[in-house]
N, C-alpha and C positions, 0 to 999 in steps of 0.2 A: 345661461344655457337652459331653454325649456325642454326638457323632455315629454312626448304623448303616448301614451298609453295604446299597444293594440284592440285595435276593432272600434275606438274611440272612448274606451270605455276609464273611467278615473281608478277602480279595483274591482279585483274579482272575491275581496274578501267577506262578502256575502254568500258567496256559491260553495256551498260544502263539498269536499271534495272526500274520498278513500285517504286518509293519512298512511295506511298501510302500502298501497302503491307507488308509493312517490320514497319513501324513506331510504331504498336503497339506492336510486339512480343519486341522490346528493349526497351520501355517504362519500368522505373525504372533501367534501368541499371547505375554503376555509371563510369564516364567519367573523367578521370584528363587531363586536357589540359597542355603544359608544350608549353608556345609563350608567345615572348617579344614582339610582335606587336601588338598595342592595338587597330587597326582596326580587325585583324584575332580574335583576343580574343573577340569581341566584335559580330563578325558574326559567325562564328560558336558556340559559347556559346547560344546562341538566339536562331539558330536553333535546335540544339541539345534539346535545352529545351523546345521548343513549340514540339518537338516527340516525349515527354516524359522522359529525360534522366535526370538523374542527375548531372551535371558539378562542378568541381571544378579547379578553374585556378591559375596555378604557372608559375608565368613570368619568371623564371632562372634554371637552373640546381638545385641549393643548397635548394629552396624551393619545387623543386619538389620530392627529397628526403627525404625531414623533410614530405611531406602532404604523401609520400608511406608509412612510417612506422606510421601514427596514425591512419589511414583508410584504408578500402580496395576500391580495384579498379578491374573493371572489363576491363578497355583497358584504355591505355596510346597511347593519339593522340602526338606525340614529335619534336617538329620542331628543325631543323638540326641546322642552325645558329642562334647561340645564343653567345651573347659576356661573356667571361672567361670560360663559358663549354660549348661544341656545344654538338648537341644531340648524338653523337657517345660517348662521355665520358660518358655522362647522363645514355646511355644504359648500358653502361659497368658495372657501379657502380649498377644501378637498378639490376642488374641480381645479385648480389653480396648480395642482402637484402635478408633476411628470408622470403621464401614464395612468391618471386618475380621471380621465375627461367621461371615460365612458364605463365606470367602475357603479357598479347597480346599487343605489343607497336608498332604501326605503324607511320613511319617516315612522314612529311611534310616539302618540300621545294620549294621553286620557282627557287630552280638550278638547277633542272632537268638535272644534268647534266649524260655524259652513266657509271661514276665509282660509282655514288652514289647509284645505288640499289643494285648492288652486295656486297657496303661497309655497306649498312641498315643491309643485311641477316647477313654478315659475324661477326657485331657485337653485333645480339642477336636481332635485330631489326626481328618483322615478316613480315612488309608489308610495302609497300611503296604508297603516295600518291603524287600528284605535285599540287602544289599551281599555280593558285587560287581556292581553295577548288569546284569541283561540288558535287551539293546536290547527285543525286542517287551515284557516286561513294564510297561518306564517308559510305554511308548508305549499298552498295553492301562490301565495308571493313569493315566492323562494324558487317554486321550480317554472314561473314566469320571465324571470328575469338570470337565473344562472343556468349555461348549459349544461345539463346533468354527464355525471360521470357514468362510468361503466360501473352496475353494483357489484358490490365489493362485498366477500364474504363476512360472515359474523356480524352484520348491519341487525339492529334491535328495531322488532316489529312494535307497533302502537298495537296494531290490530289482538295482540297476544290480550291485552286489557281487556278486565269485563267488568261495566258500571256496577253488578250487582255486589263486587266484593266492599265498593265503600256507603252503599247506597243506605246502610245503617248508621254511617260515620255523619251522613249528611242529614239523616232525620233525627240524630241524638241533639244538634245545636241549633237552635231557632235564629234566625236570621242568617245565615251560611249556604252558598250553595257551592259544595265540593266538587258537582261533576266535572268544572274544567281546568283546576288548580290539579285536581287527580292524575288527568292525562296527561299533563304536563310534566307531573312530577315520576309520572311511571305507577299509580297506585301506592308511591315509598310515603306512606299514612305516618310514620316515626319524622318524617322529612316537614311533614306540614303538623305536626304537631312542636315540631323547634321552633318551625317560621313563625307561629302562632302567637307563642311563648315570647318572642321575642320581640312581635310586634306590640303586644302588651307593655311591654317594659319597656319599650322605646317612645310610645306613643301614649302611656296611660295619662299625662298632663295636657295633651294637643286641645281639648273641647273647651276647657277653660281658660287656656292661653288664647285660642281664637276670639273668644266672645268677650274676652279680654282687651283684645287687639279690637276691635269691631269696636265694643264698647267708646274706646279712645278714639275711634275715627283713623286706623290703622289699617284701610282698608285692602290697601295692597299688600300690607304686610302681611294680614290674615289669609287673603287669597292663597300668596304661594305657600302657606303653612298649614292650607286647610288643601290646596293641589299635590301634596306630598301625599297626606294623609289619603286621599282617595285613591292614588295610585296604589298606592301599597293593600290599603281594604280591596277593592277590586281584584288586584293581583291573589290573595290569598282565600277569596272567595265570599267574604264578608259583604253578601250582599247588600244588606239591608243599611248598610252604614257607607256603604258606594254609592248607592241612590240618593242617602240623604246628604250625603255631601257631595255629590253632584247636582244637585239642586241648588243648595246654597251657594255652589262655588257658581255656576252659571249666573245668579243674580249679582254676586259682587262682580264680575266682568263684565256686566251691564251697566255697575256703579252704584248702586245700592243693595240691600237686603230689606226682606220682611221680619218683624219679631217672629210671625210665627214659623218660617223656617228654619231659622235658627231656633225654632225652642225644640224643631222636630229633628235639629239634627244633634243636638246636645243630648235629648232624651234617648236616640239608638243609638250614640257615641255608650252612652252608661249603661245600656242594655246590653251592647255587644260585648263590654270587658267584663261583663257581667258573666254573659255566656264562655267568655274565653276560659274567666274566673274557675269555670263549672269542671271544665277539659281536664283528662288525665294528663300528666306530664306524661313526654314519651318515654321516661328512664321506667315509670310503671307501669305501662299499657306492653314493652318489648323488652326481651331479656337483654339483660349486661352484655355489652361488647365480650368477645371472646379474644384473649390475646393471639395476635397474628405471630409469623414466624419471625417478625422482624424487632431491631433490639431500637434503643431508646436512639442510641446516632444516625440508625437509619429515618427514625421518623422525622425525627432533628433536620435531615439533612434535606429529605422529601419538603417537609412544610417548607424551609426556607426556599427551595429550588422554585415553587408553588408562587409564595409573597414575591419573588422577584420578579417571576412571569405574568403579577397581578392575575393567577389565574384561580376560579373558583374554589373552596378548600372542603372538600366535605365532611360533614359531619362524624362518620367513619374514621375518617382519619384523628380527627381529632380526640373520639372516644377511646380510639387506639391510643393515643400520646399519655392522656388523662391515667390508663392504664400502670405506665411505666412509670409515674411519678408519685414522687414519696410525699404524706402528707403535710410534710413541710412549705413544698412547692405548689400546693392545690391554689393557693392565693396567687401566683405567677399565671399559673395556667386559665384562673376563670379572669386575668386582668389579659391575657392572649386572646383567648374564643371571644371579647368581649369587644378585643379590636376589631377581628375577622369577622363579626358580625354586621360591623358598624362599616366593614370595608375599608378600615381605615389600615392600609394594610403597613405605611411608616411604624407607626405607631407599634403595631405587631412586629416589624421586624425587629423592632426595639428590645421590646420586653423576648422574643423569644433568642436572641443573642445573649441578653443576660441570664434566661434559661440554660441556655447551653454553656456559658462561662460556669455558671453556679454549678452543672452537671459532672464538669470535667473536674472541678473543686473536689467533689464528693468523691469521685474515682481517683 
């Protein structure tokens, strides 16, 4: 099934639109996210929800087929690469479900490459978007394709933001450009200093495992481990380390690399954990969580309700949890936020049921 684009046109994600205008007409709409990256999961879920939307997130192909047929959805945002089904399968089979034939699914990738929108439309896909997600573009695809709803009270304006409260944040780190990670995130500056932090410690060995991989003639294997890395730098604003590994990663998809792009992207790989290196953590730049009214069973109860629904976990919460635990358990708790980071959410159910057996122990 090819879907064509009004007025002939392939996106309007070029034409900037008023994000403030549009926020309340899709307030309640509901949203399936279908990304294995759990920075992108992380920032667009956040946005999407402070406009009102309803999200629900499938990190793989096979899950986001099980969440189409118990719910409906009003658009499918579907990122391209994805390991065992990319989004092109994903689409194929979606069209194949009862009731899905004409369900709005617009592609997201950081390959921008020139086959892949004509291969988005040809496979059922409506629309196309290029990562690093901008806010008005989601928003100008979003109310293209879903008929908007009646606005709904208490809908969270974009327009309340103003660039000048982080435009200090963005000339403190050389290589970083904040203004669209900001928007995204609501201005929550404590939000993208976690995501920072974490990208650090996720990603501090990627530059020499690639040129590792490269070295050995591991070419594809380096591609998608240098394709990871870039979506996530771009996602977090890390300009200068997007470029150069979109450089590199554009020439291994051609089939080869130059030394010296690889030596330019190895060098702002260790300039950027450099500057990361430099960043306040957010436990010192914003005061300690304040304990909330609720007790340790209820958070207990909240996060597992969360990990079942694979839905976002935020930070808050978890600062809350951290809270009520005894220093005994702080080793439980940073082997939890360490799942949820990593999205591995099994994994956390694990550990946070043996939290709560250990809890009830204590009482």
């Amino acid at each position: 099934m090819k879907h064509e684009l009004p007025d002939g046109q392939l996106s309007l994600s070029e034409k900037p639109v008023d994000a403030c205008s549009i926020i309340g007409p899709l307030s309640g709409t509901r949203i399936l996210l279908v990304e294995d990256n759990e920075f992108n999961q992380l920032v667009v879920t956040k946005f999407l929800e402070k406009a009102g939307m309803r999200v629900s997130l499938a990190k793989h192909g096979i899950e986001a087929l099980q969440r189409l047929q118990q719910a409906p959805f009003d658009a499918v945002l579907m990122d391209l690469q994805m390991p065992e089904m990319d989004g092109f399968e994903v689409t194929r089979q979606i069209r194949e479900l009862s009731g899905c034939q004409d369900l709005p699914i617009i592609a997201m990738t950081a390959a921008d490459q020139p086959g892949d929108r004509k291969n988005c439309l040809e496979t059922g896909m409506n629309d196309y978007i290029a990562k690093p997600i901008k806010a008005p573009a989601l928003f100008d695809i979003l109310l293209r394709w879903i008929k908007p709803l009646a606005p709904q009270s208490g809908s969270v304006s974009a327009c309340t933001l103003k660039p000048e409260s982080w435009s200090a944040l963005a000339e403190s780190f050389p290589g970083f450009d904040v203004g669209n990670i900001m928007f995204m995130l609501q201005g929550d500056q404590q939000q993208w200093l976690y995501m920072v932090t974490g990208f650090a410690g996720k990603f501090s060995d990627e530059a020499s495992a690639i040129a590792a991989e490269l070295g050995s003639g591991a070419l594809v294997a380096a591609e998608k481990r240098l394709h990871r890395l870039k979506g996530a730098a771009g996602t977090l604003g890390a300009k200068a380390l997007h470029q150069a590994s979109a450089k590199l990663d554009l020439e291994l998809l051609n089939g080869s690399f130059t030394e010296a792009t690889l030596v330019n992207f190895v060098e702002t790989f260790d300039n950027t954990m450099k500057t990361i290196a430099t960043m306040p953590s957010a436990q010192s730049v914003f005061p300690a969580p304040v304990a909330s009214g609720k007790n340790r069973a209820d958070l207990f109860t909240e996060l597992n309700e969360l990990l079942d629904k694979n839905k976002i976990i935020s930070d808050a919460l978890l600062a809350q949890l951290k809270l009520h635990l005894t220093k005994e358990l702080q080793g439980y708790y940073d082997l939890l936020a360490s799942h949820i980071l990593d999205t591995d959410y099994p994994k956390a159910r694990c550990v946070l049921h043996a939290l709560m057996e250990i809890s009830d122990e204590q009482h």
